[in-house]
N, CA, C and O of each residue as an XYZ file, in Angstrom:
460
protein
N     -60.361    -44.174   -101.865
C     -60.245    -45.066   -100.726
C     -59.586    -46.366   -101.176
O     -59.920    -46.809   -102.274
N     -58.711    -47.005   -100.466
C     -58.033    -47.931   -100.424
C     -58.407    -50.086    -99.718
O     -57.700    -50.332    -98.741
N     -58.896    -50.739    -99.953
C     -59.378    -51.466    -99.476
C     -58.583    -52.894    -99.825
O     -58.314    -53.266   -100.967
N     -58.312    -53.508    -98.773
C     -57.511    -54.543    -98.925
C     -57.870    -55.688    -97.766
O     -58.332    -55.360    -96.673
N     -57.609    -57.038    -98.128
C     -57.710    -58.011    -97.381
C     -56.943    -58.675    -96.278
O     -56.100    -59.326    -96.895
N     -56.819    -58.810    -95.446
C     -55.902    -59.117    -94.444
C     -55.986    -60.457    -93.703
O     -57.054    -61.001    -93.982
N     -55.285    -61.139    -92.909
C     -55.502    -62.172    -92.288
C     -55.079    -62.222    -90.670
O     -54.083    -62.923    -90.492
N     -55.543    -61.716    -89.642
C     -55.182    -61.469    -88.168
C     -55.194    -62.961    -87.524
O     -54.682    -63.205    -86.432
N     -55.881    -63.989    -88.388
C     -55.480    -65.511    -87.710
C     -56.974    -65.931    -87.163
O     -57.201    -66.732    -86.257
N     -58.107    -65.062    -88.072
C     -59.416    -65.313    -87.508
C     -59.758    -65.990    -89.465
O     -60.911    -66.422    -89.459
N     -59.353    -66.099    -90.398
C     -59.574    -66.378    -91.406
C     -59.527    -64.567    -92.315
O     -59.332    -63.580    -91.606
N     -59.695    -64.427    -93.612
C     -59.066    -63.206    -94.437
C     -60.551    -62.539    -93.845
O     -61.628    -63.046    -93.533
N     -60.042    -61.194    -93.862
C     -61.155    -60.371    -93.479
C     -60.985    -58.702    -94.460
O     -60.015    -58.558    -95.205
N     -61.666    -57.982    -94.362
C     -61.369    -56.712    -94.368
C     -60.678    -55.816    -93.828
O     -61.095    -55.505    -92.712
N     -59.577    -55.148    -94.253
C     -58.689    -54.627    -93.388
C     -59.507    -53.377    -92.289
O     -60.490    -52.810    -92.765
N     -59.248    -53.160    -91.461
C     -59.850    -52.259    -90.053
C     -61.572    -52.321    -89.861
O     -62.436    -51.488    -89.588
N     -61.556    -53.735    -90.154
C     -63.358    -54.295    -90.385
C     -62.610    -55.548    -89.098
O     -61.431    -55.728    -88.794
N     -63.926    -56.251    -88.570
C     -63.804    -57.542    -88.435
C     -64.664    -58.812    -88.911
O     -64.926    -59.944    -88.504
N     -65.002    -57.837    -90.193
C     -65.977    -58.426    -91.173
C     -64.622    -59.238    -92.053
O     -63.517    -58.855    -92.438
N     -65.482    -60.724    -92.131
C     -64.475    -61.806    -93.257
C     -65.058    -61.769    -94.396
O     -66.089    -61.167    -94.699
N     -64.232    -62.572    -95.179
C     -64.737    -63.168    -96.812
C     -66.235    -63.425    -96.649
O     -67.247    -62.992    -97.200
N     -65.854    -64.716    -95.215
C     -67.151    -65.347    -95.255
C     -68.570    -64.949    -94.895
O     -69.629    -65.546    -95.089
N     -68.275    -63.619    -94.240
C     -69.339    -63.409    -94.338
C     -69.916    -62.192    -95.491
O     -71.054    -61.771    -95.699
N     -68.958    -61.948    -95.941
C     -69.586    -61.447    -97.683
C     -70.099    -62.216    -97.933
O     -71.305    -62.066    -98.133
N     -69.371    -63.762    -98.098
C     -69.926    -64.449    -99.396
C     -71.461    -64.866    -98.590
O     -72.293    -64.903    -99.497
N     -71.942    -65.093    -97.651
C     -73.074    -65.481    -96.739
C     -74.164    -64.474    -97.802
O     -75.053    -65.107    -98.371
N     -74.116    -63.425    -97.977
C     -74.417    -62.217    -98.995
C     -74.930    -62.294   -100.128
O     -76.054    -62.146   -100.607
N     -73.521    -62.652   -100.631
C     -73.393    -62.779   -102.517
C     -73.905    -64.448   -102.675
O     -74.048    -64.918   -103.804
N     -74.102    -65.084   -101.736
C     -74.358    -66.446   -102.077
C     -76.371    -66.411   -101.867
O     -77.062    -67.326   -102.316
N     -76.901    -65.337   -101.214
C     -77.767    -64.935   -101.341
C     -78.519    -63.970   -102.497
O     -79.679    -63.579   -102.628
N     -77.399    -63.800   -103.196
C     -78.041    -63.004   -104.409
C     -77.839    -61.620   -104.146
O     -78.100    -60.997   -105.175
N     -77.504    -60.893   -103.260
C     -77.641    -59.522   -103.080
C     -76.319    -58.737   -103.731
O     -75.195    -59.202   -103.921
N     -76.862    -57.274   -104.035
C     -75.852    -56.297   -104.814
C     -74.765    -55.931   -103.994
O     -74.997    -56.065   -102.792
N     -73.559    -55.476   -104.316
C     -72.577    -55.250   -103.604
C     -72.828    -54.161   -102.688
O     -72.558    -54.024   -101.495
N     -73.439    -53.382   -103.572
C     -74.052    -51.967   -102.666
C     -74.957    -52.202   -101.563
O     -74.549    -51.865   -100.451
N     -75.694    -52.532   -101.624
C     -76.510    -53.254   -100.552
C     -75.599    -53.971    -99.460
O     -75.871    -53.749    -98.280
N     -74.729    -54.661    -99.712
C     -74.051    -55.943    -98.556
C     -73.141    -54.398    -97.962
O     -73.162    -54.158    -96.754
N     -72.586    -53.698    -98.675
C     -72.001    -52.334    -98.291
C     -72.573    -51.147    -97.096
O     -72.051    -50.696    -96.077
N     -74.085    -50.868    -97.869
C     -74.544    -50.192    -96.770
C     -75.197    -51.278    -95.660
O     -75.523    -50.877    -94.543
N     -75.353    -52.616    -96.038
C     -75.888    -52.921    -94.408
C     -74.999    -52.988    -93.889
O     -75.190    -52.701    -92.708
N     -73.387    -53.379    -94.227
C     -72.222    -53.742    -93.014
C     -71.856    -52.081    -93.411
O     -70.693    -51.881    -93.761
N     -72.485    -51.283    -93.384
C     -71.734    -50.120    -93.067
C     -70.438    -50.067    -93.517
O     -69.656    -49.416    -92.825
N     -69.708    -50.995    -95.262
C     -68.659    -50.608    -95.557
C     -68.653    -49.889    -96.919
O     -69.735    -49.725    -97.482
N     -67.516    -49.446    -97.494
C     -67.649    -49.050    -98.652
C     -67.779    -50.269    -99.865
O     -67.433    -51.435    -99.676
N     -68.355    -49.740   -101.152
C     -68.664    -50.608   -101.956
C     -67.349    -51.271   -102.567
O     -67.203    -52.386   -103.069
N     -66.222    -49.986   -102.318
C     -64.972    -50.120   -103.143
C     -64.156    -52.084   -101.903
O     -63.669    -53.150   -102.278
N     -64.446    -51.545   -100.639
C     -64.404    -52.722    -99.412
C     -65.382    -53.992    -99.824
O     -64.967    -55.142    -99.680
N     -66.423    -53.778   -100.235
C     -67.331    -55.313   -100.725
C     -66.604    -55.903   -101.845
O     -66.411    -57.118   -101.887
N     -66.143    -55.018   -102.860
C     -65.566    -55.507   -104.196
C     -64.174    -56.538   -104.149
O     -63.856    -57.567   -104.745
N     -63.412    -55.505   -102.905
C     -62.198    -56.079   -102.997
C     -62.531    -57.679   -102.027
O     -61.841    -58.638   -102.375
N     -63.472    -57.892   -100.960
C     -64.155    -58.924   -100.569
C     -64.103    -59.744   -102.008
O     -63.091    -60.304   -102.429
N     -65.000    -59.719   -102.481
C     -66.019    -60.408   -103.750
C     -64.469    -60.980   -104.622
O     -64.040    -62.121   -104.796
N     -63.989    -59.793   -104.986
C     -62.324    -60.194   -105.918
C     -61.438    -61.330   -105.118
O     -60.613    -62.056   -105.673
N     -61.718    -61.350   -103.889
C     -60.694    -62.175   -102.995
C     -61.239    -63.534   -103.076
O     -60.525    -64.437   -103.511
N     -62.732    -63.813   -102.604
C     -63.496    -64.903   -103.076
C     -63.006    -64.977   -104.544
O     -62.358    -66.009   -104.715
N     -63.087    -64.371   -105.428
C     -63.186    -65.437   -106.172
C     -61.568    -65.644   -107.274
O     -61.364    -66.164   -108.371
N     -60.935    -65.123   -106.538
C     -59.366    -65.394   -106.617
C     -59.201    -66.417   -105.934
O     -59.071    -67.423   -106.632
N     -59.142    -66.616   -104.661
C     -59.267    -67.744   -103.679
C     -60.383    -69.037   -103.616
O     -60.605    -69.881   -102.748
N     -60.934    -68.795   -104.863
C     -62.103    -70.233   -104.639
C     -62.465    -70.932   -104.030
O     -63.431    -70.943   -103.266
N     -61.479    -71.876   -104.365
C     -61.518    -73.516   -103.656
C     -61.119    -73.169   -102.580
O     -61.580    -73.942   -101.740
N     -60.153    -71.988   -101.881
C     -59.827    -72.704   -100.666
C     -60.814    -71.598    -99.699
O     -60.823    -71.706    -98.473
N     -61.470    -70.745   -100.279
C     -62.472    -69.811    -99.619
C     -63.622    -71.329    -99.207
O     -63.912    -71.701    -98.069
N     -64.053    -71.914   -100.430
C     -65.287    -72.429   -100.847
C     -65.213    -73.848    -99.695
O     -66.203    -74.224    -99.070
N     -63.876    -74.485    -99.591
C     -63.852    -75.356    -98.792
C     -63.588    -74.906    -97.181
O     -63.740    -75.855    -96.413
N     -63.339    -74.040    -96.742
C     -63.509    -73.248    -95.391
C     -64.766    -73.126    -95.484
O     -65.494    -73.631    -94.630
N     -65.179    -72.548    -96.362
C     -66.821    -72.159    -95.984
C     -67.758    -73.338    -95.297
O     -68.427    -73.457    -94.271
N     -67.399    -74.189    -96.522
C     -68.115    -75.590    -95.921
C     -67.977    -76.110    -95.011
O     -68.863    -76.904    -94.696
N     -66.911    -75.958    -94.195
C     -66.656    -76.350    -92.879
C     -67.039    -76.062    -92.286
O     -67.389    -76.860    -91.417
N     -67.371    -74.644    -92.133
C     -68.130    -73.506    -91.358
C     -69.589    -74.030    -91.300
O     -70.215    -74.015    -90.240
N     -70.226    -74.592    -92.699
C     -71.492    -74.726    -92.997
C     -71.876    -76.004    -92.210
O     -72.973    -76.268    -91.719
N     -70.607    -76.828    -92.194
C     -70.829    -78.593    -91.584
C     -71.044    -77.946    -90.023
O     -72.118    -77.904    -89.422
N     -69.798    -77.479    -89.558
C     -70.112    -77.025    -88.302
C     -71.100    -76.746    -87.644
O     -71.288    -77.226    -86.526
N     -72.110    -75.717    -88.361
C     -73.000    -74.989    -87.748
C     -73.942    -75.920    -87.751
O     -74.842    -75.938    -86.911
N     -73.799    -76.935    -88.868
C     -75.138    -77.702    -88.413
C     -74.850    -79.175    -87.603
O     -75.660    -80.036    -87.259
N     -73.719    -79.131    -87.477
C     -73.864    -79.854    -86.393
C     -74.370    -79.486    -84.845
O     -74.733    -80.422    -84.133
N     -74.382    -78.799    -84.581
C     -74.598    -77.710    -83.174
C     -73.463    -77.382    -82.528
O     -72.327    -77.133    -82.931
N     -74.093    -77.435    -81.161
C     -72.803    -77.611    -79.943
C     -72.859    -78.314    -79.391
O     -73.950    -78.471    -78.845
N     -71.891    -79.178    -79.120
C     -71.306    -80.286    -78.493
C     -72.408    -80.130    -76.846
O     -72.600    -79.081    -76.231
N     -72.811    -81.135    -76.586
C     -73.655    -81.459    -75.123
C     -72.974    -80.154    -74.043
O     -73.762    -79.339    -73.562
N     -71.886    -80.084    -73.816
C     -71.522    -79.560    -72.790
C     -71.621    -78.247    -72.977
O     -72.393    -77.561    -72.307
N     -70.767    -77.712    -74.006
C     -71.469    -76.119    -74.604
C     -72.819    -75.844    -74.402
O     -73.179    -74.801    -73.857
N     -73.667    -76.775    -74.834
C     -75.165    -76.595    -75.061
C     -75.347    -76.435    -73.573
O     -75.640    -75.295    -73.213
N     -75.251    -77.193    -72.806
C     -75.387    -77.103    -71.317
C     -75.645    -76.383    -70.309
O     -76.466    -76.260    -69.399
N     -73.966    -75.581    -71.053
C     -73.701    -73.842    -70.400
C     -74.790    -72.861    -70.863
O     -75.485    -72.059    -70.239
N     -74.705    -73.207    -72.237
C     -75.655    -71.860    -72.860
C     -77.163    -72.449    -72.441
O     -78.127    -71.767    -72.789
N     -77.347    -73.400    -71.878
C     -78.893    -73.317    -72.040
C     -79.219    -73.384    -69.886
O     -80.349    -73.500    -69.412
N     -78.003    -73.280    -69.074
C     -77.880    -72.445    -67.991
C     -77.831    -71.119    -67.974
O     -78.427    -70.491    -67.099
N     -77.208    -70.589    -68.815
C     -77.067    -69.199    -68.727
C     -78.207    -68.534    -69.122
O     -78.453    -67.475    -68.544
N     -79.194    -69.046    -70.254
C     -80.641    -68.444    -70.697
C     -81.169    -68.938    -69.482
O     -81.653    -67.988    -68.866
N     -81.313    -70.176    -68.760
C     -82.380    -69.918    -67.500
C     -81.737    -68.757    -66.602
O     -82.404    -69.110    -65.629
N     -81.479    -68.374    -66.426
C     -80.537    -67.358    -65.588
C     -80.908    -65.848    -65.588
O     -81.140    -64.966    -64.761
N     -80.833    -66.027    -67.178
C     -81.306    -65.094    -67.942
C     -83.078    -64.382    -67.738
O     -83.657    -63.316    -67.526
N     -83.295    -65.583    -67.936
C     -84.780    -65.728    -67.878
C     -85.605    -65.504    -66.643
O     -86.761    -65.081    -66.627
N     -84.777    -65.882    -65.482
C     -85.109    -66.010    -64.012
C     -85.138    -64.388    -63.693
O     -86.008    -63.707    -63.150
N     -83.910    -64.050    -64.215
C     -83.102    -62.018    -63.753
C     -84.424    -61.005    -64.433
O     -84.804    -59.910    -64.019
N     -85.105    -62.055    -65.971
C     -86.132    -60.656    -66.610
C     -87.089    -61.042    -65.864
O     -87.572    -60.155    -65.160
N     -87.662    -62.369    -65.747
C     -89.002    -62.463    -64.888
C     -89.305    -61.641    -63.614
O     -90.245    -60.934    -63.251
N     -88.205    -61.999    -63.120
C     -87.867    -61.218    -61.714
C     -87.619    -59.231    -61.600
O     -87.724    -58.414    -60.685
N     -87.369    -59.179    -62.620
C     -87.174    -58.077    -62.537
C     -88.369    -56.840    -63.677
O     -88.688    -55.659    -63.541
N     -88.634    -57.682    -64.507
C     -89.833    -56.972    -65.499
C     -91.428    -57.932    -65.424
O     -92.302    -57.770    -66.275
N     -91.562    -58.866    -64.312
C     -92.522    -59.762    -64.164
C     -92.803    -60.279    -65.115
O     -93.894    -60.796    -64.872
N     -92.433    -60.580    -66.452
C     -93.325    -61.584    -67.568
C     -91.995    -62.075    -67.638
O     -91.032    -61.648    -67.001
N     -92.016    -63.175    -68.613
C     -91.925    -64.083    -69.661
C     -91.148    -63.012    -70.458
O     -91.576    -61.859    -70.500
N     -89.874    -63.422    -71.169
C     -89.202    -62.744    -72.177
C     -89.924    -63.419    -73.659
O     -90.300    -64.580    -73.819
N     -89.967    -62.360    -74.582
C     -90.761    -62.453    -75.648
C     -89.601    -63.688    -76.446
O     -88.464    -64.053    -76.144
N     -90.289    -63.964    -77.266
C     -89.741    -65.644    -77.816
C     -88.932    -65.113    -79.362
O     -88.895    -63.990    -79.864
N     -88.431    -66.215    -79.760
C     -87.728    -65.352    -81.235
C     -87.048    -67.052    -81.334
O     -86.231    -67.696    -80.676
N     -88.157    -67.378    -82.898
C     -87.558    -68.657    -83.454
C     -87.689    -69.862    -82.125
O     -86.854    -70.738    -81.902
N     -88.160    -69.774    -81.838
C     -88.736    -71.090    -80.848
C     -87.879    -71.317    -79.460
O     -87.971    -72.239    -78.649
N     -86.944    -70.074    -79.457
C     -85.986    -69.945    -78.204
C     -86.518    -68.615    -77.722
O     -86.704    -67.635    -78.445
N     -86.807    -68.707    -76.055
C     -86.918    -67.395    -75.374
C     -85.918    -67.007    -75.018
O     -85.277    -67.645    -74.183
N     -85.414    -65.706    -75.596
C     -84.316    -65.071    -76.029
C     -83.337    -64.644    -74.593
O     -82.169    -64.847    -74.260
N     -84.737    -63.823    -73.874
C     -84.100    -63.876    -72.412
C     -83.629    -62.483    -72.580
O     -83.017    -62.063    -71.597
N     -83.754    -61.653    -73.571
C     -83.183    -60.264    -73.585
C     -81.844    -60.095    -74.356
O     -81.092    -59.191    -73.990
N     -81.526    -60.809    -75.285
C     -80.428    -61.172    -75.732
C     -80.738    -60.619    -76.900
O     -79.941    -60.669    -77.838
């Protein structure tokens, strides 16, 4: 099998995956075996390796995307995003109540809403 890295303009990924670097490295930055990050994304090990080889051919400029990614996420979403998404869970929430009579079960301090 053949496994190579590609770039469709979403950042380098796995070729006929829409699995990225980054989220290998989310993985390997956790400590886990290649085989393992393989069978949970359902790819081949020979596909994690050539991942792992690309990280760390690409370092710095993997390592500084990443961080951006990392600043990002903890910044949240901007008020207005948040807005939408936290209309659309009441919505959500209104359609299960209404339709299965309870309360949608909770997950991490957000009621999920069936999501």
């Amino acid at each position: 099998m053949y496994a190579t890295i590609i770039d469709r303009g979403r950042g380098p990924e796995i070729a006929g995956t829409r699995i990225t670097v980054y989220d290998i490295l989310d993985y390997v930055r956790a400590g886990w075996h290649h085989a393992t990050i393989a069978a949970t994304l359902r790819l081949s090990s020979l596909e994690v390796q050539e991942a792992i080889r690309y990280i760390d051919d690409h370092h710095a400029e993997v390592s500084a995307e990443y961080q951006k990614m990392l600043d990002r996420d903890a910044r949240g979403n901007p008020p207005e995003i948040q807005a939408k998404l936290d209309a659309a869970h009441a919505k959500v929430e209104a359609w299960m109540s209404d339709h299965h009579g309870q309360p949608v079960e909770e997950s991490n301090g957000r009621n999920l809403g069936g999501c």
